[in-house]
N, C-alpha and C positions, 0 to 999 in steps of 0.2 A: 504494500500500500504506500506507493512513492509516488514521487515524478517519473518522468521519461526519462530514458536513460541516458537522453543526449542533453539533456538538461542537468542532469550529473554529473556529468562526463567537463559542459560546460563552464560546471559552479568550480569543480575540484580542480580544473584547467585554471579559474581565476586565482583560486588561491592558492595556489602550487612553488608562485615564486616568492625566493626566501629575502629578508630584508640585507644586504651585506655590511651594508651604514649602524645597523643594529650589531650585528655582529662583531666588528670590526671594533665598535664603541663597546662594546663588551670584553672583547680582546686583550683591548688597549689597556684599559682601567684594571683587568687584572695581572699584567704585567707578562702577556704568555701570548703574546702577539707573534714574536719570533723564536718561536718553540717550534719543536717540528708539530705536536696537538694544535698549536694554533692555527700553524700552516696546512694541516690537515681538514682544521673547520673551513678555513678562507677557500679552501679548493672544493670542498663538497658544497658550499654555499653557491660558487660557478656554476658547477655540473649540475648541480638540481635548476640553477636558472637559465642554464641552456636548454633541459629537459622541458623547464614548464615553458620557453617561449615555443619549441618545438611542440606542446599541446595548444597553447593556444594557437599556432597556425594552421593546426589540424582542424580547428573549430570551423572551416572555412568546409571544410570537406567535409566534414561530420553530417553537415544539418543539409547538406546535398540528400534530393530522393533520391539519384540514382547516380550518388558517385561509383564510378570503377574500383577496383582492386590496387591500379596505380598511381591515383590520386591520393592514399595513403601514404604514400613512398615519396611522393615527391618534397613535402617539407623535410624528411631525414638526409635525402639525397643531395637536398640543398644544404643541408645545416652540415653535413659531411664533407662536403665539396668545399665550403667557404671556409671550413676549419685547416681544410688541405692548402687553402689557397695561404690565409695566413701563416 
């Protein structure tokens, strides 16, 4: 007894990306900014916000009625390729 699933899919896509400014200010003040644990949060903080801008560009495909099989693939493909490029 929910929403649609694309409307889930939607909400958990918004909130998916992590603050790094928080993070970072949390970092600092306990003195463990350049720890390798620190260095550890500062890079999963990345990755998760690579991950969640790669769902919200999905969001575009998702709410397609009849998106393809490689309409999925094309936001990773791209987020892949630009990561190659830099």
């Amino acid at each position: 007894a929910g929403a649609d699933i694309r409307a889930a899919i939607a909400l958990g896509a918004c909130f998916a990306p992590t603050s790094l400014g928080v993070a970072s200010n949390a970092l600092n003040a306990g003195n463990v900014a350049n720890t390798p644990v620190g260095q550890l949060i500062v890079s999963t903080c990345v990755v998760d916000d690579v991950i969640g801008l790669i769902l919200l560009s999905m969001l575009e495909v998702i709410v397609k009625e009849d998106a393809q099989v490689f309409d999925y693939f094309i936001p990773i493909i791209s987020s892949v390729g630009y990561l190659l490029v830099l």
